[in-house]
N, C-alpha and C positions, 0 to 999 in steps of 0.2 A: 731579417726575421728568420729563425732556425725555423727547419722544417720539422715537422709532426709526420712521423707514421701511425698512423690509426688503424690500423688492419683488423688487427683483435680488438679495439672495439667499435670501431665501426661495423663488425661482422657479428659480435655480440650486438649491438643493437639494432641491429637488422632481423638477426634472431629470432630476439622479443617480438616486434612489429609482427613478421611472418607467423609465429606460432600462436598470436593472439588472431590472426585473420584465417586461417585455417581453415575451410569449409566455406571459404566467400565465394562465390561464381565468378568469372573470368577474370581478368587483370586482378581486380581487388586481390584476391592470393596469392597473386604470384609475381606482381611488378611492385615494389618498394614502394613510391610514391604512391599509386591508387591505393593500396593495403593499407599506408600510414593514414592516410585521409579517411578512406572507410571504417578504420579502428580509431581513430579521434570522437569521429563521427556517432560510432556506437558508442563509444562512453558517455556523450551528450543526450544520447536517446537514455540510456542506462539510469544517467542520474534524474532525468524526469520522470521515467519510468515507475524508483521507486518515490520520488512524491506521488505519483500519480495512484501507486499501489495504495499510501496509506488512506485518500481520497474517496476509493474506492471498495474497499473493506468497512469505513466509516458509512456508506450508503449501503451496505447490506446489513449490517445491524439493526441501523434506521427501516430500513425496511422489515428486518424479524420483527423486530417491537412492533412496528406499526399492526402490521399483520396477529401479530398472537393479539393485541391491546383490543382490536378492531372485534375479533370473537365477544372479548368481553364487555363491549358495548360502548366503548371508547374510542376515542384517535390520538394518535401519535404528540398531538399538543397538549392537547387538553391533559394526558398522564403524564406529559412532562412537568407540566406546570405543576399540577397535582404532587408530583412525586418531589421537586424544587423546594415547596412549598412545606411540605411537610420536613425537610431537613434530611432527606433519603440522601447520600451522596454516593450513588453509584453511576460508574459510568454507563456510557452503551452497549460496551464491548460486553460487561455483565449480566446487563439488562436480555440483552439478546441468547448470551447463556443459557440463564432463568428460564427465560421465555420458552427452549429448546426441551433445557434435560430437568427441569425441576417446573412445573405447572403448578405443584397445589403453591409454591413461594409464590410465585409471581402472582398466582392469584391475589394472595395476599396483599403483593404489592400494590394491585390494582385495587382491590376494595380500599387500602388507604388513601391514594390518589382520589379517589372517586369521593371520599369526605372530604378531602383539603379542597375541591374544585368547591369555590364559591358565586 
C-alpha cells in the first residue's frame, strides 16, 4: 500500500474542528478528539433546536389569539372553529398580528366568528 502524507489536510481539518469549538471550557477546545465530539454534539442540539424554535413560536401565537379572543368574550376554539367555518383562511402567525397592531380588524374578525359558531 503507498503511503499518504496528510499534513495539510489533516491540519486543515483539524482547523475546522478547533475554530467551530472556540470558547468550549477545557479539553473540549483544545484537545481534537473532545472538540470533535463536542462539535458533533452541538450540531445535534442545533438541529433540534431549530424544530424546537418553530414549535415554540407556534405557542405564542396561540397564546396572543387566545388572550386578545378571550377580551372579546371568546376562546381560542370556539374562534377557531368560528373563523374555519366561515372560510377565513388565515393562519396564526397573522391572526396574532391582527390581534397585536390592528384591533378594530380583528374585531371584526371576531364578530364573524362569533355568527359562524352554531
Amino acid at each position: 500500500m503507498t503511503r499518504v502524507k496528510r499534513s495539510v489536510a489533516g491540519r486543515l481539518k483539524r482547523k475546522k474542528i478547533f475554530k467551530l469549538a472556540k470558547g468550549y471550557k477545557g479539553v473540549r477546545g483544545n484537545l481534537y478528539r473532545a472538540a470533535k465530539e463536542a462539535v458533533f454534539h452541538a450540531w445535534q442540539y442545533a438541529y433540534v433546536g431549530r424544530k424546537l424554535k418553530k414549535r415554540d413560536i407556534r405557542r405564542l401565537w396561540i397564546a396572543r389569539i387566545n388572550a386578545a379572543v378571550r377580551e372579546r368574550g371568546l376562546n381560542y376554539s370556539s374562534f377557531m372553529r368560528g373563523i374555519k367555518s366561515s372560510d377565513i383562511a388565515l393562519n396564526r402567525k397573522v391572526l396574532s398580528e391582527l390581534a397585536i397592531h390592528h384591533p378594530d380588524i380583528f374585531d371584526s374578525l371576531t364578530e364573524i366568528a362569533k355568527s359562524n359558531i352554531s
